[in-house]
C-alpha positions as CSV (number, residue, x, y, z in Angstrom):
1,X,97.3,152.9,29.2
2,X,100.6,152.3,31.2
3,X,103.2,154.1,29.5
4,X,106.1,152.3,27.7
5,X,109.8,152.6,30.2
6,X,113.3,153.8,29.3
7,X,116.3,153.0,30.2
8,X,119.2,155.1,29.1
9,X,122.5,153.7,29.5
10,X,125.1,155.8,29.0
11,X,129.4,155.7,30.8
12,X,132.2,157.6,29.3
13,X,134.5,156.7,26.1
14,X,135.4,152.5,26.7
15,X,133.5,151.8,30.1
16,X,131.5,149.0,29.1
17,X,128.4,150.1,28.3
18,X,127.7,148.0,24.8
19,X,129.6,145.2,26.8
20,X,127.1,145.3,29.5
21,X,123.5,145.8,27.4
22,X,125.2,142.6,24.7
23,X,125.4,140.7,28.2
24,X,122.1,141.8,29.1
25,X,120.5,141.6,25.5
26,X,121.9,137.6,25.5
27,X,119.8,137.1,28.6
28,X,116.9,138.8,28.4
29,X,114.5,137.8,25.2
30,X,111.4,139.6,25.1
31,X,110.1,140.7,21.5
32,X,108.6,143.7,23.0
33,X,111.4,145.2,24.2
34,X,113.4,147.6,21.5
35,X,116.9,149.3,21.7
36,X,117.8,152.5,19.7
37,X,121.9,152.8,20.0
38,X,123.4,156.1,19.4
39,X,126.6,156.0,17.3
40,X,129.5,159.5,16.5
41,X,130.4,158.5,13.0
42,X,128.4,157.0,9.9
43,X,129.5,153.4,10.5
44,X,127.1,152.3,13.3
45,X,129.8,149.6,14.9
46,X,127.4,149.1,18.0
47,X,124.5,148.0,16.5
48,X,126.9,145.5,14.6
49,X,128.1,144.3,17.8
50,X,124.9,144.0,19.5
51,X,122.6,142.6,16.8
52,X,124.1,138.7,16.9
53,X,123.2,138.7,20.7
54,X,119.5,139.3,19.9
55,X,116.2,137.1,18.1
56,X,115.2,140.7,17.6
57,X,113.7,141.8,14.0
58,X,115.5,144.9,12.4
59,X,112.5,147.2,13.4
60,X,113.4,146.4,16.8
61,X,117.0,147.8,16.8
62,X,117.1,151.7,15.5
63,X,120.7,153.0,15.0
64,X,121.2,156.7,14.8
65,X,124.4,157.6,13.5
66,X,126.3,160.8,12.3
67,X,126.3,162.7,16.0
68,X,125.3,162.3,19.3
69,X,121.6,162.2,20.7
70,X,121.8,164.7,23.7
71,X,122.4,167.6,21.2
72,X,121.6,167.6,17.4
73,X,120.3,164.4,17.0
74,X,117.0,165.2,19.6
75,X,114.7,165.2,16.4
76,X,115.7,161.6,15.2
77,X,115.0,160.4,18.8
78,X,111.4,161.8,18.5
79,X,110.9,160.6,14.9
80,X,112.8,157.2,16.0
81,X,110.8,156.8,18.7
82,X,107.6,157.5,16.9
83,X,108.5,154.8,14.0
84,X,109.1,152.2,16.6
85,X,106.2,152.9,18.1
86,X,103.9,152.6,14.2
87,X,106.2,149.5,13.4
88,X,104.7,148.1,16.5
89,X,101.1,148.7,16.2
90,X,101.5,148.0,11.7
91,X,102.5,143.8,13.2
92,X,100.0,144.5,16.2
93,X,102.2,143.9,18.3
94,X,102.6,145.9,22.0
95,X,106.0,148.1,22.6
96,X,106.9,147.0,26.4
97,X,110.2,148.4,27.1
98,X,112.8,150.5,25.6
99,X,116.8,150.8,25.9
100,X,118.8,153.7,25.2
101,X,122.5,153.1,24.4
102,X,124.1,156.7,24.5
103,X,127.8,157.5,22.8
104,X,130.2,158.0,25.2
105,X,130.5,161.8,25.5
106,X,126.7,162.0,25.9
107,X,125.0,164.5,28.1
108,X,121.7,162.9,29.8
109,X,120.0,166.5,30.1
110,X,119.1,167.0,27.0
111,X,117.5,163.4,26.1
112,X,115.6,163.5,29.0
113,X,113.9,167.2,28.0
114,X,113.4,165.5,24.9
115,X,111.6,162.7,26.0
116,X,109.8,165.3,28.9
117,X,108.9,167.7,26.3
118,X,107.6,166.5,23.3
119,X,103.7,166.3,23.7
120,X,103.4,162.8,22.2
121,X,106.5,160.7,23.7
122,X,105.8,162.0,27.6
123,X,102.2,160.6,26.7
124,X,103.9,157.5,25.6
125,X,106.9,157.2,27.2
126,X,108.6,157.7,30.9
127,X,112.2,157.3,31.5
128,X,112.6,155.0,34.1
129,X,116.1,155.0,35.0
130,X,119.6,156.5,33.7
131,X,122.3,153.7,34.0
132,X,125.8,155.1,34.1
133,X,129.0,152.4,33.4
134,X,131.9,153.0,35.2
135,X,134.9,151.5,34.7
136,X,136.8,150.4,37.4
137,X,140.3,149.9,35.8
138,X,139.9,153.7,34.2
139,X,137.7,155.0,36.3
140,X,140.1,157.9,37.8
141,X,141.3,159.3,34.5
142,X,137.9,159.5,33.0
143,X,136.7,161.3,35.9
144,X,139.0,163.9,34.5
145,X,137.0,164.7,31.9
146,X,134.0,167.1,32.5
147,X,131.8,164.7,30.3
148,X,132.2,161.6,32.7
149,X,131.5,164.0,35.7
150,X,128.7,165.2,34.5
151,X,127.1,161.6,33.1
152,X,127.4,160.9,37.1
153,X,126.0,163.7,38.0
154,X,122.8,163.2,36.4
155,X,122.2,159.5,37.0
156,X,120.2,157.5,39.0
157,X,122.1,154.2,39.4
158,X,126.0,153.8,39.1
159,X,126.9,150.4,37.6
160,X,130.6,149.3,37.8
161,X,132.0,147.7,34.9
162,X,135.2,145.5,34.4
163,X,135.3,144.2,37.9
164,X,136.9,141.2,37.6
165,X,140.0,142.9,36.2
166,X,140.1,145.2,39.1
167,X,137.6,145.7,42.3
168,X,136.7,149.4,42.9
169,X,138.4,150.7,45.8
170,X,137.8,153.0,48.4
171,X,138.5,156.0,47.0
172,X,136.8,155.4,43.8
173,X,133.7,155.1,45.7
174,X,133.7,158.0,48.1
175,X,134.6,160.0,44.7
176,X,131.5,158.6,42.7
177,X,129.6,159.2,46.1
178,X,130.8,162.7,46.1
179,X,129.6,163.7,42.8
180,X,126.2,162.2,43.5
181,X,125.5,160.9,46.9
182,X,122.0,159.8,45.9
183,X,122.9,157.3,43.3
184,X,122.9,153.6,43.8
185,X,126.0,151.7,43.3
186,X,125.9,148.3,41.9
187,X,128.8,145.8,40.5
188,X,128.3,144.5,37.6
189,X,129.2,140.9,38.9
190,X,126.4,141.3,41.2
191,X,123.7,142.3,39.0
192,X,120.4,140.4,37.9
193,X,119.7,141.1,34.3
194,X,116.5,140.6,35.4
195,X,116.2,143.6,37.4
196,X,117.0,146.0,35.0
197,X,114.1,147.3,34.2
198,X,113.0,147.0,38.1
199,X,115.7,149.8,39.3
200,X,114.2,151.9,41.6
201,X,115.4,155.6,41.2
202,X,113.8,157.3,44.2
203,X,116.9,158.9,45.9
204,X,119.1,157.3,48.2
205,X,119.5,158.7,51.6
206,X,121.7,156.0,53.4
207,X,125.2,157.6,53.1
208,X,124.3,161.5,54.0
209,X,127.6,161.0,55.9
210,X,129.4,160.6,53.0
211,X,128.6,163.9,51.2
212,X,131.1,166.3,50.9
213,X,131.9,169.4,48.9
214,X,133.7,168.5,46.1
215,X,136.6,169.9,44.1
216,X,135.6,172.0,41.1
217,X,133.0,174.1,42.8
218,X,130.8,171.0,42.6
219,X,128.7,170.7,45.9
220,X,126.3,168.4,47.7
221,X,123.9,169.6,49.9
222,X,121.5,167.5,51.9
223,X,118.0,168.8,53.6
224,X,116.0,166.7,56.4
225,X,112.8,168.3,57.4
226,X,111.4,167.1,60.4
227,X,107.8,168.2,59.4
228,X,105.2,167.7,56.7
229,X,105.6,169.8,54.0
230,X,102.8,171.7,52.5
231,X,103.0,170.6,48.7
232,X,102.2,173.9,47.0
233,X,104.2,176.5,49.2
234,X,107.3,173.8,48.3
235,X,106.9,173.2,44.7
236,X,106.6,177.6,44.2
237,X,109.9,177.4,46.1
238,X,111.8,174.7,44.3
239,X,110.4,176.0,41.1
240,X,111.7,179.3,41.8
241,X,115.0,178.1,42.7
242,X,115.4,176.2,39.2
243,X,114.2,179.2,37.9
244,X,116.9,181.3,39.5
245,X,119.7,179.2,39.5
246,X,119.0,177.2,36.1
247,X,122.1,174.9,35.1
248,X,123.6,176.2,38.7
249,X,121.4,173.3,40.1
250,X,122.7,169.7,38.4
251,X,120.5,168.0,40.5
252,X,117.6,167.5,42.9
253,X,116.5,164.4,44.2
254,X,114.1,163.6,47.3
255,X,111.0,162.2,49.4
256,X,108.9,164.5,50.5
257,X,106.3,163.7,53.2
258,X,103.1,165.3,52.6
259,X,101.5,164.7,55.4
260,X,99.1,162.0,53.3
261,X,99.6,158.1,53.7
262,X,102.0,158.4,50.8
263,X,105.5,160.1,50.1
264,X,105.9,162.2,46.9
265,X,109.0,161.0,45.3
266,X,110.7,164.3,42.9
267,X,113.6,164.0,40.6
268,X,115.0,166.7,38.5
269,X,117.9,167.0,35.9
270,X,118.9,170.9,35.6
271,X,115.6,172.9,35.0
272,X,114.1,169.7,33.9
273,X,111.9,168.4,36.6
274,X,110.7,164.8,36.5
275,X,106.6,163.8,37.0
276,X,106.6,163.3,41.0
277,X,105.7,160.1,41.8
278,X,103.9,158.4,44.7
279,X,105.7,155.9,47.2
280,X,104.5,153.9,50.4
281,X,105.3,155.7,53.1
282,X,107.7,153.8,55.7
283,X,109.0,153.3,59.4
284,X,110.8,157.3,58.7
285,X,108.9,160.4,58.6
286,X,109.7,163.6,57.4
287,X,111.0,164.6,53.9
288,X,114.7,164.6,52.5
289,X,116.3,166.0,49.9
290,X,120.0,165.9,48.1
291,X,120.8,168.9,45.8
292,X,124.5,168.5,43.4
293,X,125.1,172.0,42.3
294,X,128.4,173.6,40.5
295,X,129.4,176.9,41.1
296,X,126.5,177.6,43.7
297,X,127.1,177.9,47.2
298,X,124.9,175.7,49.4
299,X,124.3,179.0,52.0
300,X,122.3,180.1,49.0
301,X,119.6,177.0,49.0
302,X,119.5,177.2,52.8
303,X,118.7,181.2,53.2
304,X,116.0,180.4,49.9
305,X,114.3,177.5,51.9
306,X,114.6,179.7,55.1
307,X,112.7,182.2,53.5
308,X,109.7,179.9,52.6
309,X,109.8,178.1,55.6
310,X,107.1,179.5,57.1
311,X,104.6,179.0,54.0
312,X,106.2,175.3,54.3
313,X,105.1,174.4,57.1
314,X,101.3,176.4,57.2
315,X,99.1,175.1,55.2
316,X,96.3,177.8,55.4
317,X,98.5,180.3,53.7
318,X,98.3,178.5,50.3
């Protein structure tokens, strides 16, 4: 059985994220899809908001309130996720798609171990995309809070918000890019609701040229090898380097060519690495790979790959 997909929204204090999903929620009408909206406070304002724009039933909206969901509220996303799926299957009816709405001082990390660890929701359940909202007008001043940083950091698409007030300029890009040169960047204005569950978050590779080291002992670090990559020798070594390094490493994303008809797609959030998945292999070969790391020097990755590269590339060793 396909497993059910997740998208987690999430965007700092104000940037548009309930705007966006009541936007989406008005156009998109499917009774199998479900949102679970994460409130700070007993008052669960969100859900308020939100519930008007949908034909939904109650059992298809779960608020949790009274604290954020990436740190003590990780048990009432398992149980939440759990009842929506027996609500589902008491009305015999399937669960197609789900929506995460985060608060807005949210860290991804922790959600997505959740949702990786528990035995019964990775058998369920696979998070398909994190959606960060940036705002354009206010975008500058959040980005000087470690929260918003880090909500970039660990996302796989970027979606401007409040656009028509104010066009994101230059800089605000090559900053967003800086912090994580793998991301997608889509305006708001120029999205498809229908697509939403359609993002594709195999890493971006188009704008190497753009990386950078970045202020605050963030850094990005980009790897081309021109050579199949033995599969085993390379996930000891990244495994390994998570190990090592733990919370060092914010993020690894990449394509790896195997030297089979297909590329193996990785994706991993701190220590927490993502199910690899397989992708068509296209007119480029060789594998790539974009590390965002804080307080780790990028000499350090290189002189660890350097050391396995031999193993990499042989495949009769392993």
């Amino acid at each position: 059985m396909a497993k059910i997909p997740i998208i987690l929204i999430t965007g700092f204090l104000g940037s548009g994220k309930t705007s966006f999903l009541n936007e989406f929620l008005r156009h998109y009408d499917d009774e199998g899809l479900a949102v679970i909206v994460n409130e700070l406070g007993q008052i669960a304002l969100d859900g308020r908001i939100l519930k008007p724009s949908i034909a939904y039933k109650d059992e298809q909206m779960l608020v949790l309130n009274s604290g954020c969901v990436c740190c003590n509220k990780r048990l009432d996303l398992i149980k939440g996720l759990k009842e929506l799926l027996d609500s589902y299957d008491l009305k015999q009816k399937p669960l197609k798609k789900v929506i995460i709405e985060t608060t807005g001082l949210a860290n991804v990390a922790p959600i997505a171990f959740t949702l990786l660890s528990d035995a019964f929701l990775s058998n369920h359940f696979i998070l398909q995309n994190t959606l960060v909202c940036v705002d354009t007008l206010n975008a500058h001043l959040h980005l000087q809070n470690q929260e918003a940083k880090d909500q970039i950091i660990l996302a796989d698409s970027i979606m401007l918000t409040k656009t028509d007030l104010k066009k994101a300029d230059k800089s605000l890009i090559q900053e967003l890019q800086s912090l994580n040169p793998s991301a997608s960047i889509v305006d708001k204005q120029d999205f498809n609701h229908e697509e939403l569950f359609s993002l594709d978050k195999k890493a971006k590779f188009q704008d190497f040229s753009l990386i950078k080291t970045h202020e605050e002992d963030f850094e990005s670090l980009a790897l081309e090898f021109d050579y199949s990559v033995n599969w085993s020798a390379f996930g000891i070594w990244l495994s390994m380097l998570l190990h090592r390094y733990g919370t060092q490493v914010l993020r690894v994303k990449g394509i790896i060519d195997t030297g089979e008809d297909f590329l193996v797609n990785i994706n991993a959030v701190l220590h927490i690495m993502h199910t690899p998945s397989h992708i068509k292999k296209d007119e480029q070969n060789g594998s790539k790979l974009v590390f965002i790391t804080r307080k780790l020097e990028s000499q350090k990755i290189k002189q660890s790959l350097q050391s396995f590269e031999t193993l990499l590339k042989n495949k009769d060793k392993i």
